[in-house]
Residue, then its C-alpha position, 0 to 999 in steps of 0.5 A: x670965411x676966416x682961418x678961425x673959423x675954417x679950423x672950428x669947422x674942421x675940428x668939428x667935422x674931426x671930432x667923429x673921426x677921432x672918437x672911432x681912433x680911439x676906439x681903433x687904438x683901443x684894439x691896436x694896444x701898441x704904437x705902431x707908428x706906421x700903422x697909426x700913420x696909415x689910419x690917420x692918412x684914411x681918416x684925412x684923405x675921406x674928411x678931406x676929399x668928401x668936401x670936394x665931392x661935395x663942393x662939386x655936387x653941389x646943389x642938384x645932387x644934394x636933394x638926392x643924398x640929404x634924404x638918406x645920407x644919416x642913414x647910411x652912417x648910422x648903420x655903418x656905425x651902428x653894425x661895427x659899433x655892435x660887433x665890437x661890442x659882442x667881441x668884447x663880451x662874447x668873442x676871443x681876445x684874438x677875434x676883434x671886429x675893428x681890425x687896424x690892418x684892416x683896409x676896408x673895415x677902416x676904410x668903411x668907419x672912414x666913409x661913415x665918419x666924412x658924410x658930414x664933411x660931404x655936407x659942408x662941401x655942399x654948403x660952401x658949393x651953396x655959398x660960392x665958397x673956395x673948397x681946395x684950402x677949406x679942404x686941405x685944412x680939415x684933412x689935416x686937422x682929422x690927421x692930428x685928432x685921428x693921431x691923437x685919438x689912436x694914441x689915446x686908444x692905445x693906452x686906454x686899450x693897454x690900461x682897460x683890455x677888452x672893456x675898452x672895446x666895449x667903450x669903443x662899440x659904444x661910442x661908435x653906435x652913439x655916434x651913429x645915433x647922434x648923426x641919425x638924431x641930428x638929421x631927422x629930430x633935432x633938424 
């Protein structure tokens, strides 16, 4: 597989990833670089190590988990997507659903963003293909997007207040509903 190639698999794996940082920066509303920091690191580490797990699954497990794993993802999204969206409408300026401080509420957009990427690793299992540096260059590339989409947020979230939020519920139920759609309709 080639470099370029190996970084348009990474860019894509990164791009669900980066939709829900903007969404988190949104509600973050200022740079705090070490919370940014921290965000980006989870996003990386699950998009980076779900290809591992994946690569080590390998076939045998890949039959039990394709069944349901769009599933899984789509009600992750789907739930945070719609607390963010009823918070935005209904609840308090200080009662936001997606807390960046939150280690498992980020941890559980991480999961729910990086089944794709357990997929890959499956696929590259499959094709007898090398998983360490495949792994290394999507965990950093999530890095960046992630980053980027927080501080894309960030001043989305300052500029646009809680309608922002409302955006951000909404793209992470689209997300949900594309991953759902994409392994049982258009598959």
């Amino acid at each position: 597989m080639t470099l370029s190639t190996l970084i348009l698999i990474a860019i894509a794996l990164a791009m669900d990833s980066f939709a829900v940082s903007i969404s988190t920066g949104s509600v973050l509303k200022q740079f705090h670089f070490k919370a940014m920091g921290k965000i980006s690191f989870l996003f990386a580490l699950f998009q980076g190590a779900m290809p591992v797990i994946g690569w080590y699954a390998g076939e045998s497990f890949e039959e039990y988990i394709r069944d349901y794993d769009h599933w899984v993802a789509f009600v992750l999204l789907t739930v945070i997507g719609g607390k963010m969206i009823y918070e935005s409408i209904w609840g308090e300026e200080e009662t936001q659903y997606l807390d960046p401080y939150s280690f498992r509420k980020m941890a559980t957009l991480a999961i729910a963003t990086s089944i794709d990427a357990f997929a890959i690793g499956i696929s590259f299992s499959v094709l007898n293909l090398e998983i360490v540096f495949p792994a290394l260059i999507i965990g950093l590339v999530t890095f960046l997007f992630s980053f980027a989409g927080l501080t894309i947020g960030i001043k989305l979230g300052k500029a646009f207040g809680s309608k922002v939020e409302l955006i951000g519920g909404l793209i992470l139920i689209f997300i949900g509903v594309k991953i759902l759609l994409e392994h049982t309709v258009w598959s």
